[in-house]
C-alpha positions in Angstrom: 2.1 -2.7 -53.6 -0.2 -1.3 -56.5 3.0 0.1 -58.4 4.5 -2.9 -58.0 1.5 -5.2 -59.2 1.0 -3.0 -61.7 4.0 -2.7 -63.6 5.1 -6.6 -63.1 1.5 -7.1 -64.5 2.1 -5.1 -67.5 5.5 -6.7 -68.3 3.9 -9.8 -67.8 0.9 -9.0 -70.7 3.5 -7.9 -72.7 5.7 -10.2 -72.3 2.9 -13.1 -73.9 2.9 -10.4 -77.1 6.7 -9.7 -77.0 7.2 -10.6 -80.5 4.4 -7.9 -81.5 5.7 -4.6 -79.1 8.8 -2.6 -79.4 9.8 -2.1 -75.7 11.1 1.8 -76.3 7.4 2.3 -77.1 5.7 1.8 -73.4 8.9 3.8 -71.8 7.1 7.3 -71.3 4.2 5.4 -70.3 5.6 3.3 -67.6 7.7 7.0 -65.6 3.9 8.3 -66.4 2.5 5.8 -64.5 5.0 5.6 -62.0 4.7 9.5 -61.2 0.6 8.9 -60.9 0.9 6.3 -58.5 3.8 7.8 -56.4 1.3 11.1 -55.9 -1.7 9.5 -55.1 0.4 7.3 -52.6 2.2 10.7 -50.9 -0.8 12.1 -51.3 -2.8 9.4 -49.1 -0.4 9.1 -46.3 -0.7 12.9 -46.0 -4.7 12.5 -45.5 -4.5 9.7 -43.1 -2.5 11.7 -41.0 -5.1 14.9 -41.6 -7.9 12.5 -41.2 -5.8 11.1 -37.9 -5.5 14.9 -36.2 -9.2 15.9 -36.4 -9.1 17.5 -40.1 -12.2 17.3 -42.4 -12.1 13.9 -44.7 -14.4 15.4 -47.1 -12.1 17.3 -49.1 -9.2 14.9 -48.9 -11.6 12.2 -50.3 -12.7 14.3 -53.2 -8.9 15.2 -54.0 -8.2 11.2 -53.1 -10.9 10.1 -55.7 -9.9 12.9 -58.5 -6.1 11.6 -58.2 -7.5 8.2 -58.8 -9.1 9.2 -61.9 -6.5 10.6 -63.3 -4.3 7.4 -62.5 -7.1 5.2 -63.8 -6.9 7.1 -67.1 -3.3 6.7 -67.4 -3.3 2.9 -66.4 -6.0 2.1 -69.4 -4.4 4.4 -71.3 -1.9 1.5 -72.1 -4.5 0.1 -75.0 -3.9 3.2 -77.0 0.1 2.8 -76.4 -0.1 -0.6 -78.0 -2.8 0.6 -80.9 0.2 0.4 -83.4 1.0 -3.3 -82.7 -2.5 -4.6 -83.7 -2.9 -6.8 -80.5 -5.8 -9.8 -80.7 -8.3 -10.1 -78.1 -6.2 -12.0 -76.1 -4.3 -8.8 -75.1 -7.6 -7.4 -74.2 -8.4 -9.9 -72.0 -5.5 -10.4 -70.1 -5.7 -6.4 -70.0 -8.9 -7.0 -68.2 -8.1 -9.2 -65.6 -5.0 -7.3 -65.1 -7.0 -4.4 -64.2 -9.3 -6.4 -61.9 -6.4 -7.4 -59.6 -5.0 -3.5 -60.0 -8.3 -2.4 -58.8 -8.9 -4.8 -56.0 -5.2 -3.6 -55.1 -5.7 -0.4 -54.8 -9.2 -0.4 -53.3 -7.7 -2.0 -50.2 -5.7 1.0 -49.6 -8.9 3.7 -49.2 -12.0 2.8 -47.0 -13.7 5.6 -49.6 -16.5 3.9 -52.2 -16.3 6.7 -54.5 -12.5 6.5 -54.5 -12.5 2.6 -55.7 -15.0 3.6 -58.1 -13.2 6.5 -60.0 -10.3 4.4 -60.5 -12.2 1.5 -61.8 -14.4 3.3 -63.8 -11.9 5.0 -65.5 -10.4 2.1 -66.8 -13.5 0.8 -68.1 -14.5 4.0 -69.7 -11.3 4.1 -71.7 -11.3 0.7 -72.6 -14.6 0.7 -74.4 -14.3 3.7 -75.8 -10.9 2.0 -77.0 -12.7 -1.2 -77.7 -15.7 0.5 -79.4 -13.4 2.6 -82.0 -10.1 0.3 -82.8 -11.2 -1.5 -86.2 -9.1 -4.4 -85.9 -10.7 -5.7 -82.8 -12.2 -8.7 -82.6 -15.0 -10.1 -81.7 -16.1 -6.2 -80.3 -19.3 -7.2 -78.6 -18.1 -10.2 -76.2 -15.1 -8.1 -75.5 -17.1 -4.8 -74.7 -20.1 -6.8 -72.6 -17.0 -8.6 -71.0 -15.2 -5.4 -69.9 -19.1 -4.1 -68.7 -19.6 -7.3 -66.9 -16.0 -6.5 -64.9 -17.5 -3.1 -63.8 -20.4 -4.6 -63.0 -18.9 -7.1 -60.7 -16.7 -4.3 -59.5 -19.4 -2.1 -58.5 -21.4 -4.6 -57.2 -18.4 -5.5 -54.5 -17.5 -2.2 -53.6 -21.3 -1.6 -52.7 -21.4 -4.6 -50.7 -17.4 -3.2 -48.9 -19.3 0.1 -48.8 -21.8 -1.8 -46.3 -19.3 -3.3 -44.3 -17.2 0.4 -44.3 -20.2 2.0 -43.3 -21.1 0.0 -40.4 -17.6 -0.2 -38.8 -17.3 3.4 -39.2 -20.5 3.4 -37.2 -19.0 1.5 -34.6 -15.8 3.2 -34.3 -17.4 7.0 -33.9 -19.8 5.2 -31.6 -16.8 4.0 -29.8 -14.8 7.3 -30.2 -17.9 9.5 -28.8 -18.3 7.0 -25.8 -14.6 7.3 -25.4 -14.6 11.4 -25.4 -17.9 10.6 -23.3 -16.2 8.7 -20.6 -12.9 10.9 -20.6 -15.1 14.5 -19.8 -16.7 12.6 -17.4 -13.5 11.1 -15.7 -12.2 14.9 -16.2 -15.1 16.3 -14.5 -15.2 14.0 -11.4 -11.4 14.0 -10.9 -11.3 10.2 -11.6 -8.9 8.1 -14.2 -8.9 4.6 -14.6 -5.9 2.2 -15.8 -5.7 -1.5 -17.0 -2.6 -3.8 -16.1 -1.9 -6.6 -17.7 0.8 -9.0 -16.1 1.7 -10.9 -18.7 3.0 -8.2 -21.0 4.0 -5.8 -17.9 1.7 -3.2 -19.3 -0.2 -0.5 -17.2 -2.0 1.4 -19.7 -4.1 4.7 -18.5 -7.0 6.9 -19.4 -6.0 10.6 -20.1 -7.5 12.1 -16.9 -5.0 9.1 -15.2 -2.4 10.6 -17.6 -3.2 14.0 -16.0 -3.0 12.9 -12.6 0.5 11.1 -12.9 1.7 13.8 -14.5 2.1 11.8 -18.1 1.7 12.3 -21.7 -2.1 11.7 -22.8 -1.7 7.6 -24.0 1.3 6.9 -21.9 1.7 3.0 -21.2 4.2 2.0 -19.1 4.6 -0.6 -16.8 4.8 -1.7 -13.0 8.3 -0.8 -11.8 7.9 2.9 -13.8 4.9 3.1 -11.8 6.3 2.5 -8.5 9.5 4.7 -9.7 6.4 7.4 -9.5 5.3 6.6 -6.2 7.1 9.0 -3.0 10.0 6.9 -1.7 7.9 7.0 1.5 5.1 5.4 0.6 6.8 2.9 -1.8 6.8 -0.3 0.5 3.3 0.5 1.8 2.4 0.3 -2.0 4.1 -2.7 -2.6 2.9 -4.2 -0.1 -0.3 -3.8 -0.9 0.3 -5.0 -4.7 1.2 -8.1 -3.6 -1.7 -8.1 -1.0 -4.0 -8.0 -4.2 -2.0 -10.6 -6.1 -3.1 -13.1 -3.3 -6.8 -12.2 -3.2 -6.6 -9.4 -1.1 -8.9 -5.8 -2.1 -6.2 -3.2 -3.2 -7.5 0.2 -2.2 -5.2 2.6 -1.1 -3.6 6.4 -0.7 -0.6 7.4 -1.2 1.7 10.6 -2.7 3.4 10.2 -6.0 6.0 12.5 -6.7 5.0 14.8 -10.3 8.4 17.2 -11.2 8.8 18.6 -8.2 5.8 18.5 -6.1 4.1 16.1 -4.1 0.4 14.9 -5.1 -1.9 12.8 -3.0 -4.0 10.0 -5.0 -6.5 7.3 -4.0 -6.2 4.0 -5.9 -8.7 1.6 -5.7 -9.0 -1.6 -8.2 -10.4 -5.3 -9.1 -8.5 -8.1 -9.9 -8.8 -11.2 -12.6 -7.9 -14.5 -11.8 -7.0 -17.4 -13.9 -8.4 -20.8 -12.4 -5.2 -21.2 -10.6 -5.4 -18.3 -8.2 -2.8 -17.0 -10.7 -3.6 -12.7 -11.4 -3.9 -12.1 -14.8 -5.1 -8.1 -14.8 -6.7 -5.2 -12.9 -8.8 -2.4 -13.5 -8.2 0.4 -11.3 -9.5 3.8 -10.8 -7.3 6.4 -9.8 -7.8 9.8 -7.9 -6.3 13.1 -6.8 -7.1 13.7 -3.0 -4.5 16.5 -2.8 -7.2 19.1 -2.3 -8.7 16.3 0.5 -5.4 16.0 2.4 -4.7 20.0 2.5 -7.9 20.2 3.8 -8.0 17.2 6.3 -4.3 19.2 7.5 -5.6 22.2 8.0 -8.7 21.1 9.9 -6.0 19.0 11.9 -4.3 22.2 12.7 -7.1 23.7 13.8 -8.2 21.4 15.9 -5.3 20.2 17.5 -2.8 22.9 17.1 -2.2 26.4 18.6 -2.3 29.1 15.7 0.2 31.3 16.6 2.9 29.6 17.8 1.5 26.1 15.1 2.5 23.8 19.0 -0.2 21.3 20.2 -3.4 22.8 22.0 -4.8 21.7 24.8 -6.9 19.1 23.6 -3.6 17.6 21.6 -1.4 17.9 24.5 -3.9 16.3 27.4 -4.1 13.3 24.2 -0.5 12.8 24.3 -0.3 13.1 28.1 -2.4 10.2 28.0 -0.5 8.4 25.8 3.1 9.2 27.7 1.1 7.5 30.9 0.1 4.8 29.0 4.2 4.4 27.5 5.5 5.2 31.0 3.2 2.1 32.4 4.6 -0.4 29.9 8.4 0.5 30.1 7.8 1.2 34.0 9.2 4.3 34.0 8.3 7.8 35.1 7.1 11.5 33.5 7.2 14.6 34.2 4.8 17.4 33.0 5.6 20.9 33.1 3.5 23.9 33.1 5.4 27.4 32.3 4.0 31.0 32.5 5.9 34.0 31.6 6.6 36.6 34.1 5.2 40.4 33.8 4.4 39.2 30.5 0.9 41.5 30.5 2.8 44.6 30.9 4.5 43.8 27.8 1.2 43.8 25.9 0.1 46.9 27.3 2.9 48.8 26.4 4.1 47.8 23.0 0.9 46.2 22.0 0.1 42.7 21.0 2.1 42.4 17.8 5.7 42.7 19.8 3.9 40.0 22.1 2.6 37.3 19.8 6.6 38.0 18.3 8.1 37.3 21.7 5.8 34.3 21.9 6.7 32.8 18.8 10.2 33.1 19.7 9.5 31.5 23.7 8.4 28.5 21.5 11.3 28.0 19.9 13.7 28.4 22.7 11.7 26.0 24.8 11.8 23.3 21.8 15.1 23.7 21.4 15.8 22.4 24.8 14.2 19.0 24.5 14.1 15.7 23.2 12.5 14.9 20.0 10.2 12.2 22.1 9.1 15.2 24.8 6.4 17.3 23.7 5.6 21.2 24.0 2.0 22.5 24.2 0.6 26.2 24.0 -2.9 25.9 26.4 -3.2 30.0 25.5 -2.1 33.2 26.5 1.6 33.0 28.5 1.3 29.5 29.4 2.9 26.5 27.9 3.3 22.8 28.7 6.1 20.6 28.5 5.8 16.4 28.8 8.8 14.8 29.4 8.2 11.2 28.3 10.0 7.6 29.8 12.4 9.2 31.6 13.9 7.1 34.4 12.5 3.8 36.9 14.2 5.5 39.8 11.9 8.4 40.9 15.2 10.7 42.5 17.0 10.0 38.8 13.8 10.9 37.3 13.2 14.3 39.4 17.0 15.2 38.6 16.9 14.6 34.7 13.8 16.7 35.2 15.6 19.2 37.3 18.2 19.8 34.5 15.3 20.0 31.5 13.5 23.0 33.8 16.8 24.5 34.4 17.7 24.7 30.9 14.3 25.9 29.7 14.4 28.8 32.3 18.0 29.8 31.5 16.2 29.8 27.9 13.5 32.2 27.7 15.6 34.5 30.3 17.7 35.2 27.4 16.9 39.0 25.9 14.5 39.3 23.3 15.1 42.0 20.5 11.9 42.8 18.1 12.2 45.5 15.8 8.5 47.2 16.2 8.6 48.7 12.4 9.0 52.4 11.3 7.4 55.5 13.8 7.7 58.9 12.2 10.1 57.7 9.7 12.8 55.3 12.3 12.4 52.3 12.8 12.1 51.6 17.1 13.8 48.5 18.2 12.8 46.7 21.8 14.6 45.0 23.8 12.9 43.2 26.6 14.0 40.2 29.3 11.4 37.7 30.2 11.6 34.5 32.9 9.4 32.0 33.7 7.7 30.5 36.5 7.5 26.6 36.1 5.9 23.8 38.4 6.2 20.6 37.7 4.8 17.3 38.6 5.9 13.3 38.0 3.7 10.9 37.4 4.1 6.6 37.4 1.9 5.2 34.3 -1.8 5.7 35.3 -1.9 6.0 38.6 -3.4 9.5 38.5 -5.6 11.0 35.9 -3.9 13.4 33.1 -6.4 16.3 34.6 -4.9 15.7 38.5 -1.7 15.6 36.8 -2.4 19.3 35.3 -3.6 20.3 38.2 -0.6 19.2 40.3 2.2 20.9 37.9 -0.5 24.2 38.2 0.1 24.2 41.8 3.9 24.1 41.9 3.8 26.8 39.1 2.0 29.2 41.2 4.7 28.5 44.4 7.5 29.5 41.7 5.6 32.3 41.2 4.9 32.9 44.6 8.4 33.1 45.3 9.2 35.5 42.8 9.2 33.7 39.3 12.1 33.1 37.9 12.2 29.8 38.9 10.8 26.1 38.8 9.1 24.4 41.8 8.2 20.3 41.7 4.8 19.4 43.1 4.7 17.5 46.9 1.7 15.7 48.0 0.2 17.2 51.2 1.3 13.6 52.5 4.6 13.6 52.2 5.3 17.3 53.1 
């Protein structure tokens, strides 16, 4: 824009004195110029973008301000092109406000005082100097006090800018150090925060929410890249909240997002603006990462309600769902079976190849006996050699009920009859491989919805377990009421 003002400007000046100038004569002057203005421009957008990444502004402002001297020099210059053509103070004048508008022009590129002022003080400089030695100029005093007036004025503006520069840089590194404030904190507590705007479709996110999606510090993006983000099994529950908050309803939830190729847990929580229609207009929203939370919340799960060894429901797990099966069995009207397994000459085992090759042979028994049932049964560990199995809604006929469960024990005992191989490691420098054969003693006891407790349940599969075993093991045994023996 400057280059341009500046050279129409010229042409027009000289164009009022066109009789007077021979146009070859203002040639090398104009590329001069031309070269001056194209460096200080390069030269500007290159500190901007210095300025933009953190670099110091103090030396790009001194370079700024010495480039604009130099191309200050060269623009007033133009007086001594045209000595030769012995213009009248008309020239000068036109000059003048010609070099107002160049200077207001270029001032609006740079937010630097000292930068506005080199440029338009060298043009006044030359032009008195110009003013005050040319003979042939006329009236010299008006002229001179006219051109000190014009960097009068000029100064007196860029003072007042300077004011106005001064206090909105204020403001912005107020803003910027709040900013950098707020994002260490966010950083430090784990927390980002995001803005929606529905009418433009824009979700735009702090940098610790950058960090937590797993984007680009000042990523915007909108709704339906968000939800591409979310784990395609928690999308609808997502959704569904959305839309929950779009009516008036408090949007907090968790959920996992999916960031490359792992899974993160995050909390969302955020407030809603409404025009007067009930219509949403934007949210603010605070996002989290809980993984840490959910990993532990698992693991205390698992230790609470699973075995360690064999990772099966414990005691306290399996008695839970016993309670829920008679609660199921009630509704559909249809009966369960428990079953309570313990492994045969299991403690010899132990003692001879220690408990290593057992907890192995455990493991395995687990397996085998999962392998055998329904994805609706469950299997429970209560310690040592013993396991439960629940059979869950199995028939309203209690004979088709005791023969479905007749064909489950069978298979299970067939099951963990099978030989087990464990290699025991390296003795001596060869490795010893066991082979042992295991069976199972199993009782097992029905039940109609809740018309026993899940404890006389137990203790009714216990007792047919320990007539299997009294008979030999190997074997399973249902539970009869004293009554109907």
């Amino acid at each position: 824009m400057s280059v341009g003002v500046g050279v129409v400007g010229v042409c027009l000046v000289v164009f009022t004195h066109r009789e007077a100038v021979e146009w070859h004569a203002y040639l090398p002057w104009v590329v001069t110029m031309l070269v001056f203005f194209s460096s200080r421009l390069l030269f500007a957008g290159h500190a901007l973008r210095r300025i933009a990444s953190g670099a110091d502004a103090t030396p790009m402002v001194h370079t700024e301000a010495l480039l604009c001297v130099l191309t200050g020099l060269g623009w007033a210059s133009i007086v001594y092109v045209f000595d030769s053509l012995v213009m009248d103070q008309n020239f000068y004048i036109r000059l003048m406000i010609l070099a107002t508008a160049m200077s207001f022009v270029l001032s609006s590129m740079s937010v630097f005082i000292r930068v506005f002022l080199a440029f338009a003080g060298s043009i006044a400089l030359v032009c008195l100097v110009f003013l005050g030695s040319a003979s042939y100029v006329t009236p010299r005093l008006p002229l001179m006090l006219c051109w000190l007036t014009y960097f009068a004025l000029l100064l007196g503006v860029a003072l007042f800018n300077n004011r106005n520069i001064r206090a909105a840089a204020a403001d912005r590194s107020s803003v910027l150090r709040l900013t950098d404030e707020l994002n260490h904190a966010q950083a430090l507590g784990n927390v980002g925060s995001w803005v929606y705007d529905f009418a433009d479709d824009a979700l735009r996110m702090s940098a610790e929410a950058c960090r937590t999606f797993g984007l680009a510090e000042g990523t915007s993006t909108d709704h339906d890249s968000y939800l591409e983000l979310t784990h395609p099994l928690d999308r609808t529950a997502v959704e569904r909240a959305w839309a929950d908050a779009i009516k008036g309803a408090a949007f907090d939830c968790e959920h996992r997002i999916l960031v490359g190729d792992k899974v993160r847990w995050i909390r969302q929580k955020a407030e809603f603006q409404y025009a007067l229609n009930g219509t949403a207009l934007s949210a603010l929203g605070i996002v989290q990462d809980i993984t840490k939370r959910k990993l532990t919340e698992y693991q205390l799960h698992e230790l609470a309600f699973s075995d360690t060894l064999t990772k099966l429901p414990n005691r306290r797990l399996t008695i839970d769902r016993l309670r829920q099966a008679m609660a199921g069995g009630k509704r559909a009207g249809k009966y369960g079976a428990l079953m309570i397994l313990d492994l045969d000459d299991f403690k010899p085992l132990n003692d001879t190849h220690g408990h290593q090759f057992g907890d192995l042979l455990l493991i395995e028994a687990a397996i085998r006996i999962v392998g055998c049932l329904r994805k609706i049964d469950t299997v429970g560990r209560f310690g040592g050699d013993e396991f439960v199995v629940m059979l869950s809604e199995l028939d309203v006929d209690r004979s088709e009920s005791t023969a479905q469960a007749s064909r489950v024990a069978e298979k299970v005992r067939l099951a963990i009859g099978l030989p087990y191989v464990q290699n025991t490691g390296e003795h001596a420098g060869s490795a010893t491989t066991v082979e042992h054969r295991c069976t199972a003693s199993i009782g097992v006891a029905l039940f109609m919805g809740d018309d026993a407790s899940a404890d006389d349940i137990l203790k009714w599969a216990d007792a047919a377990m320990y007539q299997a075993k009294a008979a030999g093991g190997d074997a399973f045994r249902f539970y009869e009421a004293p009554d109907a023996r």
